[in-house]
C-alpha positions in Angstrom: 2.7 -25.0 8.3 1.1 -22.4 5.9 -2.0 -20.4 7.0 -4.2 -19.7 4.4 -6.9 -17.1 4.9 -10.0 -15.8 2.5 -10.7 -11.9 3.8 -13.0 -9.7 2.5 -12.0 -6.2 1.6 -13.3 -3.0 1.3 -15.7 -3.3 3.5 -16.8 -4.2 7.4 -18.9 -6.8 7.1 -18.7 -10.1 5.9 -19.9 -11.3 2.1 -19.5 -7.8 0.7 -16.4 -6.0 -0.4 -13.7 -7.8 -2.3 -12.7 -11.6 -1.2 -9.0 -11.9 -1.1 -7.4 -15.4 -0.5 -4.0 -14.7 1.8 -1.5 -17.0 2.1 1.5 -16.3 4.6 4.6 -17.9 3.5 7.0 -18.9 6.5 10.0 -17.1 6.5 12.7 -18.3 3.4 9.8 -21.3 2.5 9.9 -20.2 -1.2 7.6 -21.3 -3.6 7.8 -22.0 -7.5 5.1 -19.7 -9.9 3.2 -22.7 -10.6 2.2 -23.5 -7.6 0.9 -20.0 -6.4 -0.6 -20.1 -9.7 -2.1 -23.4 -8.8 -3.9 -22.7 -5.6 -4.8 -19.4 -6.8 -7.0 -20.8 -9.5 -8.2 -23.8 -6.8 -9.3 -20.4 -4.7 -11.0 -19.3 -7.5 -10.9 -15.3 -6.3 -10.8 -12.6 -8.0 -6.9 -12.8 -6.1 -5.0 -14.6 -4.1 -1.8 -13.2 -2.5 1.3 -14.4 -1.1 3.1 -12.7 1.2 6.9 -14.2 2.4 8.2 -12.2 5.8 11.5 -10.5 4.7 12.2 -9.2 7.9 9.8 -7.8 11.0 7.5 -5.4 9.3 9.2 -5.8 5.5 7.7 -8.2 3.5 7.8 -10.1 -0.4 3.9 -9.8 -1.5 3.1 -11.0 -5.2 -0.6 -11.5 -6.3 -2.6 -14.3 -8.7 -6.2 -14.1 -10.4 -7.1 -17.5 -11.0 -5.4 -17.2 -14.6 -2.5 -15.2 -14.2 -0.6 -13.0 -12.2 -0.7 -9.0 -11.7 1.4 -6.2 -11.1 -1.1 -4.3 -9.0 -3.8 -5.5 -6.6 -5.4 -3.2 -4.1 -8.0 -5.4 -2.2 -5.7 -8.1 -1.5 -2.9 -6.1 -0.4 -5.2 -4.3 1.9 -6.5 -8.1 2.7 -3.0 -9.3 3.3 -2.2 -6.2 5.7 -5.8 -7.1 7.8 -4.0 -10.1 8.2 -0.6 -9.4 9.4 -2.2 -6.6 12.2 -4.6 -9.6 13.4 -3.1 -12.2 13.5 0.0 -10.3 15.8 2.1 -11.2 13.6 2.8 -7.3 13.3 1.9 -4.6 15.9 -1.1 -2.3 14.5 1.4 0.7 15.4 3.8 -0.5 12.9 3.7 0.0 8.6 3.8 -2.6 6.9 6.7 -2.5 3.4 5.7 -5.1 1.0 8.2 -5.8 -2.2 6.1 -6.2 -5.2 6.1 -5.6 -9.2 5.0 -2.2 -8.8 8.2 -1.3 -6.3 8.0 -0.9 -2.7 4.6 -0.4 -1.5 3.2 1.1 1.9 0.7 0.4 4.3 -0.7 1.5 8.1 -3.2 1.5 10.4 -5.1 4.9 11.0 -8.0 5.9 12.4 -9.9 2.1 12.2 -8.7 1.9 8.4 -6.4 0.4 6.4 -4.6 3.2 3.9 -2.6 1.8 1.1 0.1 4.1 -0.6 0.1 3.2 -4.3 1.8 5.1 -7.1 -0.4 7.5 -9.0 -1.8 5.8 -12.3 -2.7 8.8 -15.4 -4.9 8.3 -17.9 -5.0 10.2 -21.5 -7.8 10.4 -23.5 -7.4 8.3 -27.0 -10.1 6.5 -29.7 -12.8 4.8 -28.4 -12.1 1.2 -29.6 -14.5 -0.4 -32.3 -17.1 -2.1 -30.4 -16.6 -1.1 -26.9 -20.4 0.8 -27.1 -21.8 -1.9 -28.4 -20.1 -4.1 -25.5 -20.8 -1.7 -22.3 -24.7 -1.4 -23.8 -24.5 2.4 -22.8 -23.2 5.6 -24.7 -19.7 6.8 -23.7 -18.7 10.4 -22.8 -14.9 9.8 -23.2 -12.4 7.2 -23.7 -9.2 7.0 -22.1 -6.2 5.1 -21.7 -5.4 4.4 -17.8 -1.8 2.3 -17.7 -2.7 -1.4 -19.5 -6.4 -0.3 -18.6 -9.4 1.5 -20.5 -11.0 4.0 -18.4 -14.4 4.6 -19.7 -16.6 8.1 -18.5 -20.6 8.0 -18.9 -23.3 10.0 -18.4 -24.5 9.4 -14.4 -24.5 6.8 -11.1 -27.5 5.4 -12.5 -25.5 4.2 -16.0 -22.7 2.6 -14.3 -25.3 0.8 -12.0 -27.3 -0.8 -14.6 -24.5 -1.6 -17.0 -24.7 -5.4 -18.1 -22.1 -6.0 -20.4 -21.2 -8.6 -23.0 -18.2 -10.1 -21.7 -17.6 -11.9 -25.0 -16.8 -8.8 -26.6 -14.7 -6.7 -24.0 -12.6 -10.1 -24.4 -11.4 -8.5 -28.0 -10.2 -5.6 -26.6 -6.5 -5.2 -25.8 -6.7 -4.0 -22.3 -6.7 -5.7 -18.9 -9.9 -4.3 -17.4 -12.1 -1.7 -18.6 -13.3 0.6 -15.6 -16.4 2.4 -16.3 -17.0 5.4 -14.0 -19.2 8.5 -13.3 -19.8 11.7 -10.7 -21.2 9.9 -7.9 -25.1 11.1 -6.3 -23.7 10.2 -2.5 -20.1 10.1 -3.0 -17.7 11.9 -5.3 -17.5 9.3 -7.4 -18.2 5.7 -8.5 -17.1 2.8 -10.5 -17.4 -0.5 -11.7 -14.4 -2.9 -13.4 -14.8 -5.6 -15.9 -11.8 -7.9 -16.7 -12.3 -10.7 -18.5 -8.7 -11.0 -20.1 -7.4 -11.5 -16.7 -10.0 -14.3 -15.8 -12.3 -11.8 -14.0 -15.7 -11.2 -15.8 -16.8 -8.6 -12.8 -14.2 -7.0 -10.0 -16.2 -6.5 -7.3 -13.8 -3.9 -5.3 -10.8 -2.9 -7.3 -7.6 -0.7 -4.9 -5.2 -0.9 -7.9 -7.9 1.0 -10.4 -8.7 3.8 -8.1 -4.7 5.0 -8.8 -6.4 6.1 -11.5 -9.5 7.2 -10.9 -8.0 9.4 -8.3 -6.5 11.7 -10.5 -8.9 11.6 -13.1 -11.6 12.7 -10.6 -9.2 15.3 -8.7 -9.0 17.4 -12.3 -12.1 17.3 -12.9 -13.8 18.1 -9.1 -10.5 19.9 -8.3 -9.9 18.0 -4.8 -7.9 16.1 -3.7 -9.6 13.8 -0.8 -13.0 12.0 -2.2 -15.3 8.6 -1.2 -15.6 6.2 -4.2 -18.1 3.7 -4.3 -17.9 0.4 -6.5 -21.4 -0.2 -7.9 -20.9 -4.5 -7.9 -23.0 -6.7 -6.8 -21.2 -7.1 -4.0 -20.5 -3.5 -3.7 -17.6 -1.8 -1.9 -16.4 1.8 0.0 -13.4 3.7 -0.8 -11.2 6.8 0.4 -8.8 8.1 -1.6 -6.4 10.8 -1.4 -4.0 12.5 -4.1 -0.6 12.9 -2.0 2.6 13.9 -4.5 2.4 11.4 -6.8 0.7 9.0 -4.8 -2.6 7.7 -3.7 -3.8 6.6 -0.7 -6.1 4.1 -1.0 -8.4 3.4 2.1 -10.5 1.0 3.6 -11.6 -1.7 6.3 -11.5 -5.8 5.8 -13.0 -8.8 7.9 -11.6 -12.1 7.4 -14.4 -15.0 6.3 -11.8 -17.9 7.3 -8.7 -19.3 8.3 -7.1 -22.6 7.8 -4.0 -24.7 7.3 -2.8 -25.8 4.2 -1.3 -29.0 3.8 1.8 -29.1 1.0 
């Protein structure tokens, strides 16, 4: 039997956050790429992730879009922990090790939140790509280069919150996602995440970009604990922390549904 759970992230109340689909793998039940790929796309969520028991706490986690598969994703590995801690199939006491494509990745229980430790993500400032102005429909502060990401700074909250983008042309430009962020009115700071070359037009809560925006806002407000907010529809709550060079990455989930998959 395979459980099969949607979850959303980010959040503490249902039909916000980030949905995550979480499928738990029995123990040694291995499956091929094409079929995670498969029911990741019949999910149709922004991920789905599939997390194989190693042993107790240790576990294989690997992640889908509906088009392709990722080396980093923060809501569904913070989805796929919810799941582990309810469920019983770990104690909440207990962190959880998951194997992935970014190394060995860390995750407890504290304090009624779920803390992700991610590797720290830097971003150097380069050209702003032809078009991308045109694309966001807002004038750019800075441009910068953020792993396989652009990370984009603008004027103020209230740009980032009334961007509307044309997704047609952020598809011509050669970088994942483009995360578009500014000094935050309420919170340090906020962001939103467009990534239409890995078959999501809007993120609604994204973990994996916030190893960048960590950094790049600890510079610049020269602090190292800050609240995010992500400025989607949907909408979603962060916490992040500069440790080393890590980030913690926190926040809550509630799961939307479980069910049994039949193979």
């Amino acid at each position: 039997m395979i459980n099969l759970f949607q979850v959303d992230a980010f959040t503490d109340k249902q039909f916000s956050g980030n949905p995550a689909g979480v499928c738990i793998l029995p123990k040694g039940h291995q499956q091929t790429d094409v079929w995670m790929q498969s029911l990741a796309e019949e999910m149709n969520l922004p991920e789905t992730a599939f997390a194989e028991e190693v042993e107790g706490a240790h576990y294989a986690l690997r992640w889908f879009t509906p088009t392709t598969e990722v080396k980093l994703c923060g809501h569904a590995t913070l989805a796929t922990a919810h799941v582990l801690w309810s469920e019983g199939l770990i104690a909440n006491s207990e962190t959880i090790c998951f194997d992935t494509l970014s190394g060995k990745l860390k995750v407890a229980y504290q304090d009624s939140l779920i803390s992700l430790d991610f590797p720290q993500q830097l971003s150097y400032e380069c050209k702003e790509p032809i078009g991308l102005e045109m694309a966001l429909g807002c004038d750019i502060l800075n441009t910068y280069q953020a792993g396989e990401n652009l990370l984009i700074e603008v004027k103020n909250e209230e740009t980032v919150r009334n961007i509307t983008p044309y997704i047609q042309q952020l598809e011509l430009l050669d970088a994942e996602c483009v995360i578009v962020t500014a000094k935050g009115n309420s919170v340090d700071f906020v962001s939103r995440v467009f990534g239409p070359n890995v078959g999501i037009n809007e993120d609604p809560v994204t973990g994996s970009t916030h190893c960048s925006l960590a950094p790049f806002w600890a510079e610049k407000l020269n602090k190292t604990q800050m609240n995010a907010l992500q400025l989607s529809k949907r909408g979603g709550a962060l916490q992040v922390e500069l440790v080393g060079d890590r980030v913690s990455i926190a926040g809550q989930a509630t799961t939307v549904f479980k069910g049994e998959l039949y193979e």
